[in-house]
N, C-alpha and C positions, 0 to 999 in steps of 0.2 A: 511398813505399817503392819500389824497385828491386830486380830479380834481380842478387842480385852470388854466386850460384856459382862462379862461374866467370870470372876477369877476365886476356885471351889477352895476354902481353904482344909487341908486334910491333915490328921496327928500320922507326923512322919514313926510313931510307935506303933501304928494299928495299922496291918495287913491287912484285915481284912476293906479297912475305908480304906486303903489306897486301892484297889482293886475295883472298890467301888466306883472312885473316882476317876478311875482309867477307863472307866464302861461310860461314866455321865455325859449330860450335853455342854459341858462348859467348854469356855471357849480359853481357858486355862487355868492348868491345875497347879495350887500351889503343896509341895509335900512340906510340911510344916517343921523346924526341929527347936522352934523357940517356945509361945506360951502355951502349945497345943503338949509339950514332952518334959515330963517332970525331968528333976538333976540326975536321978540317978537313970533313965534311961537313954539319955542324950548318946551316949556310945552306940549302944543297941539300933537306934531310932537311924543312925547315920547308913549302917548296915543294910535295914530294912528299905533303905530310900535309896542306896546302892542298888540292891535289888531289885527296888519295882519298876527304876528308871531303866537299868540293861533287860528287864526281861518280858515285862506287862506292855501291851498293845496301846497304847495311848492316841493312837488316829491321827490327825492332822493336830490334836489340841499342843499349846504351847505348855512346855514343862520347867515350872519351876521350884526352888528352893527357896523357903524363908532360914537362914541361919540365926545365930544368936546374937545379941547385943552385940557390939564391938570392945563394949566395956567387962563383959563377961571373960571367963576364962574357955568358953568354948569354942566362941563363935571364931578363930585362924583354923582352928581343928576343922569344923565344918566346913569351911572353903577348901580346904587341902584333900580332905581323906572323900568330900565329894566331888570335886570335879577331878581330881588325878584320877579314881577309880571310874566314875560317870559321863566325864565332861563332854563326851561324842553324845551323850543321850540327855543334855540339858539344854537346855535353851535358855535360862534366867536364873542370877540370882536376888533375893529381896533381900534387901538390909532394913532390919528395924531400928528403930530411935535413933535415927536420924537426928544431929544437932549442927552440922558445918557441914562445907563443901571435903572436909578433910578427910572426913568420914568416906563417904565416895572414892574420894584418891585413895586412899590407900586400901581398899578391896579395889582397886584399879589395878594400882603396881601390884599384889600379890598376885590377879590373875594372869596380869600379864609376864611374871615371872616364869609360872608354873606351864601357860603354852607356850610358850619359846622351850623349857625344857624339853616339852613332849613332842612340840612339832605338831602341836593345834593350828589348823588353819582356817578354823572358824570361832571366833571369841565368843564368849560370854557377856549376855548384854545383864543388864543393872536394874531393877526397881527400886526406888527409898521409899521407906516409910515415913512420912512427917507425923509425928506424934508427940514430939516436945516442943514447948513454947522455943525456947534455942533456934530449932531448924525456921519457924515462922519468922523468927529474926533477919535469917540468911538466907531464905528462903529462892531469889532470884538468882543466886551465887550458886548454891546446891543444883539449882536444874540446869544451869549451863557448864557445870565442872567436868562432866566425864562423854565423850562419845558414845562410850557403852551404854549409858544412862536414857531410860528408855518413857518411862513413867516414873509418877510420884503420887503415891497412896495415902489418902488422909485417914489416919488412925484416931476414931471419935474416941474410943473407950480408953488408952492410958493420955490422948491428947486433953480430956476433960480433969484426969489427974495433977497433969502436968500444969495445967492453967488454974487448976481449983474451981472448977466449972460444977454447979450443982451435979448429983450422979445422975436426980430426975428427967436430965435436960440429954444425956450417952446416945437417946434414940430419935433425936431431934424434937419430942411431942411435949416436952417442959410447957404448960398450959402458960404461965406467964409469957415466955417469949418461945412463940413458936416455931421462931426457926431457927435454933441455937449456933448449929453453925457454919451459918450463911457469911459471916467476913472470913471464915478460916476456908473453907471451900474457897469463897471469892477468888482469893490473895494464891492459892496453889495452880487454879485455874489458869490465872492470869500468867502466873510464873512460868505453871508447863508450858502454856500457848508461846510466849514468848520466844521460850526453848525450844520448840518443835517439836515437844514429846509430847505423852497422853497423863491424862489425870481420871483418875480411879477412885471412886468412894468405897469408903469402908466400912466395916462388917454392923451390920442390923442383928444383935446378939438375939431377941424373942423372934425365933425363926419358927415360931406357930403366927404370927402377925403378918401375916400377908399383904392385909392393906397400909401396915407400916411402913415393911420393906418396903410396896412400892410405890409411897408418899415420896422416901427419900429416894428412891432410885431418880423420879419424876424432877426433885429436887437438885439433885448431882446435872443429870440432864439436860437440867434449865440453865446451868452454869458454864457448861460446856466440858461436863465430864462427858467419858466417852464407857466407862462402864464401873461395877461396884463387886464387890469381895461378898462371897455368900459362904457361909457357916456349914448350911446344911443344901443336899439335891434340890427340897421342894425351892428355895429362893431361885435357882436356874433358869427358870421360866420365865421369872416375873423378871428379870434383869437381861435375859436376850430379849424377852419382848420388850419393852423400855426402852434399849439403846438399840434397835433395829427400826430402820423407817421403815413406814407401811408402805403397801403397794399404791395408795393414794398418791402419799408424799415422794414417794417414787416417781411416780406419772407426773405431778405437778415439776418437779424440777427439772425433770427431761425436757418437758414442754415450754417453762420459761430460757434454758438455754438456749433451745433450740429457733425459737423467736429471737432471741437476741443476739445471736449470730447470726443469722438472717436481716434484723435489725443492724446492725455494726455495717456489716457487706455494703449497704445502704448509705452507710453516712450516718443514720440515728443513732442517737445516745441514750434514749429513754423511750421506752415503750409500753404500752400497758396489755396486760394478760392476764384475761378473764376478770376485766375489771381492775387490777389491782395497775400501781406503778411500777415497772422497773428499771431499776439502771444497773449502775456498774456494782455498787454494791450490794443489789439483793441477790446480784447474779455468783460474787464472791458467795456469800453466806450459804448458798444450796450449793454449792461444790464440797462440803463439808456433806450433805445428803446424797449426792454422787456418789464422795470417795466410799462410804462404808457401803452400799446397794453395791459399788465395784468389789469391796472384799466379801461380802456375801455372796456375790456370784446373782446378784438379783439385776 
């Protein structure tokens, strides 16, 4: 398990925001070399992200790579010239436009080619982007294809392209239907859980909107993401607070445990605390507020 509250997305062209981003509080950074690096700098951008990964301090945060398309002519280059030169200082690669599980497999077999040659013994784990209609298709097939495969990122901004979804609607606040995309969410949610992996909401592009971003993060949240993609620092805040329990809901879940194993030892199956009912499954559901207060160290 990983902190994925908060995943800072930074243009693999600009030293100076990688720097930045090496210093911020996210809980991982992604170095960008897809829509954040125009065509002609994509060479350069590879360079710079060689760079910052061997030699900038990044702390405990998780370090990843967004590459390009798969249909692109960059994105084999990006997998090759970054992890042969970086791969001891990566931790993650992100595949965008994601449409099949096939997709996945084969950034599978190329990684796995390239650390057998080196004598990697520690792999490279996987994020997708689901952003076309295609991968919603395939959706429960894509999160259970790869070991490596860790999360799956819902991309609003070209997934509202791909579907022909009003542009009004990219920030979830389209006034007709308020929650635009509550079944695409839903349907990723369900898929990762099933999978065992994490599901991560996507970027909130008006990053002066504070109480936008954190509508949807509240949003993601409620569904059973476990953290969201921020554009810019100031969104950092509002998305580790968000998907971090309080020290309330910390204390509550300790305490219904701990009643209920107490409870069990006993013989009972159903107890109530502080009022409320519990059994076997309220006690399931706050082991999901356990496990993260365990990787926070709370």
């Amino acid at each position: 398990m990983r902190l994925r509250r908060s995943e800072l997305s930074t243009p693999g062209s600009n030293e100076y925001m990688l720097r930045k981003a090496a210093a911020s509080q996210a809980d991982l950074v992604i170095l960008d070399l897809e829509d954040a690096v125009s065509p002609d700098a994509k060479g350069g951008a590879r360079a710079k992200i060689v760079e910052a990964l061997t030699t900038l301090d990044w702390g405990k945060k998780t370090r990843a790579v967004r590459i390009n398309n798969l249909e692109s002519e960059y994105a084999y280059q990006d997998i090759i010239t970054v992890v042969e030169e970086a791969g001891e200082h990566l931790d993650i690669l992100i595949i965008p436009k994601v449409k099949a599980a096939r997709d996945i497999w084969w950034v599978d077999i190329l990684l796995t080619q390239i650390e057998k040659r080196l004598h990697r013994t520690r792999p490279i784990r996987l994020e997708a982007f689901i952003e076309e209609v295609e991968a919603m298709l395939h959706i429960e097939e894509i999160a259970r294809v790869s070991p490596r495969l860790e999360a799956l990122i819902f991309g609003p901004g070209d997934y509202s392209a791909s579907q022909g979804v009003d542009s009004r609607g990219i920030d979830g606040s389209f006034e007709i239907y308020p929650d635009t995309w509550y079944y695409a969410r839903n349907k990723i949610a369900i898929a990762a859980r099933a999978a065992g992996i994490d599901a991560i909401d996507g970027a909130y592009a008006n990053f002066k909107d504070s109480e936008g971003y954190r509508r949807e993060c509240l949003r993601a949240r409620a569904l059973g993401f476990v953290g969201k993609w921020a554009i810019h620092p100031s969104q950092l805040e509002i998305a580790n607070q968000v998907f971090s329990p309080t020290a309330a809901e910390i204390a509550e879940a300790r305490a219904i445990d701990q009643a209920y194993r107490e409870a069990q030892a006993q013989g009972v199956g159903a107890i109530a605390v502080n009022g409320k009912m519990v059994d076997a499954a309220i006690v399931r559901s706050i082991q999901n507020t356990l496990r993260k207060a365990d990787l926070l160290g709370l």
